[in-house]
N, C-alpha and C positions, 0 to 999 in steps of 0.2 A: 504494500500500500504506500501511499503516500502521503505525508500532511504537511500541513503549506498552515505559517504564522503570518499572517499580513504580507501574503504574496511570496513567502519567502519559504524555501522545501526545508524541512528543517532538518533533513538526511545528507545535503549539503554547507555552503561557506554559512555556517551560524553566527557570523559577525554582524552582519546587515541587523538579522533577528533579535540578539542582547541586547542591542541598542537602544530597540523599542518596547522590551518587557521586561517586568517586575514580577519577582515571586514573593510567598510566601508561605512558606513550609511550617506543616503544621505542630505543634509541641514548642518544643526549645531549643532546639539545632538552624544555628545558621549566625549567632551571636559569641562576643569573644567577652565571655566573664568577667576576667580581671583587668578589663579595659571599661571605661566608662561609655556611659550613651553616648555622648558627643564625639569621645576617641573610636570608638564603633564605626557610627555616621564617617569620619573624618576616613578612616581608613577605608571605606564600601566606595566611598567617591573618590579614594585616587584608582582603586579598581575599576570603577566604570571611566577614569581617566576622564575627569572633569575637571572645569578650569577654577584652581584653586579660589579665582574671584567670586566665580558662580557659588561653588559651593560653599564659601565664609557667609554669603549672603539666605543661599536657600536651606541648611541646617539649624540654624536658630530658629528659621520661619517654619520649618516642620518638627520640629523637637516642642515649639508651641501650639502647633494644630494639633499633634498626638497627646497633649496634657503635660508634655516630659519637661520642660524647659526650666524649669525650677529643681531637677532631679539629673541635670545634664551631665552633671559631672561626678557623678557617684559611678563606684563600680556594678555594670551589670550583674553581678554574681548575687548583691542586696536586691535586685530589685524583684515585685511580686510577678506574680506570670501577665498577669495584665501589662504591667507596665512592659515585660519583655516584649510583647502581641502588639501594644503599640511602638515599641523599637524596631520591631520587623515592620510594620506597617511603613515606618518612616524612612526605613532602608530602601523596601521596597519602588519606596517613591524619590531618590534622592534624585535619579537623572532623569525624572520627570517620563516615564514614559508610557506608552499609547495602549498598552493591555498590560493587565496584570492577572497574575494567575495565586488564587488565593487557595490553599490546602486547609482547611478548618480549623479557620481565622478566631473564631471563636469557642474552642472546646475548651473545656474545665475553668470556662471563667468565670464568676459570681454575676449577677443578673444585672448588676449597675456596669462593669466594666465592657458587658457582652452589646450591651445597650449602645453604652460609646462605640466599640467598632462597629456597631450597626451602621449608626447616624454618620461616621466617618466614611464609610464604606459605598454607603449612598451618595453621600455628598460628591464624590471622588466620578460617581458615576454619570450622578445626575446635573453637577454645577461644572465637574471637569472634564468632564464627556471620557474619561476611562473606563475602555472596554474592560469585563471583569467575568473571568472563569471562576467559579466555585467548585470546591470540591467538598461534599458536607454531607454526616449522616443528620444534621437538627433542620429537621423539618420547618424549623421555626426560623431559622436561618433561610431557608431556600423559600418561604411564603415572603421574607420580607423585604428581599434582599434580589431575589431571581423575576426574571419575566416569561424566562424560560428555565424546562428543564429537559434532563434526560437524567433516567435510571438505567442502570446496568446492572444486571443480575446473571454471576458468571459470566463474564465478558461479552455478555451479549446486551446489544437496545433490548428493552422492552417498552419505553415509550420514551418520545422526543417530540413535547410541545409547549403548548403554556402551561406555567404552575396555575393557574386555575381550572384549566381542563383536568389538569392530572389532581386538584384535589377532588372539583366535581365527580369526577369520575369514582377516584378512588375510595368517597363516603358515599357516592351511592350503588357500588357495589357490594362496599360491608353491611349497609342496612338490610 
């Protein structure tokens, strides 16, 4: 088979492709503990090889959209799983780009935290036009956050359409 990121195969040059996507990987893998949020940030942008002006300017400004800006300079190792969720959030977004692919952005977080990446999540979508992949068993997640979905049961579709059809659907066959 073949899959194509914004035009681009992604079985070939994956350069074009990094450029333009953001992840984030679900749990606590992808962050350097005994470095701080801000040295975190700082070090993710000379990786995406950003221009040290841009990102002195756009790190502070997203260390304050994710709530962290006050907690910049502590080491990640202190910080609660939320606040890691929003550090990858902010990683994710340092070199601004045009999809992001999120692996359950929200698991094991307390209902106030899960709420912020909600509202963040959206925002990103709907004010910054970032296209955004889910990957999520909370249902609650994908009714608030998806326009669409697909299920996969054993590697296979089992349906690929609007989360409203697949809830209609799916309560009025359990009634």
């Amino acid at each position: 088979g073949v899959a194509r990121v914004l035009g681009c195969d992604v079985s070939g040059n994956v350069d074009p492709i990094r450029k333009r996507i953001g992840f984030i990987f679900g749990g606590e893998r992808g962050l350097y503990w005994r470095l701080s949020g801000l040295d975190n940030l700082r070090y993710f942008a000379s990786l995406y090889h950003m221009d040290p002006r841009l990102s002195k300017q756009r790190i502070p400004a997203l260390l304050e959209q994710v709530g962290l800006a006050d907690r910049a300079n502590e080491r990640v190792e202190g910080y609660s799983r939320g606040m890691k969720q929003r550090l990858h959030i902010a990683r994710a977004l340092l070199h601004d780009p045009d999809v992001l692919f999120l692996d359950e952005p929200t698991i094991g977080l307390d209902v106030v935290v899960k709420q912020r990446i909600r509202d963040l999540i959206l925002e990103l979508n709907q004010r910054e036009g970032v296209t955004i992949f889910l990957t999520s068993h909370d249902a609650g997640d994908v009714e608030v956050l998806c326009q669409r979905a697909m299920v996969i049961n054993h590697g296979e579709v089992i349906y690929d359409g609007r989360v409203n059809d697949l809830k209609h659907n799916y309560l009025r066959t359990k009634t």
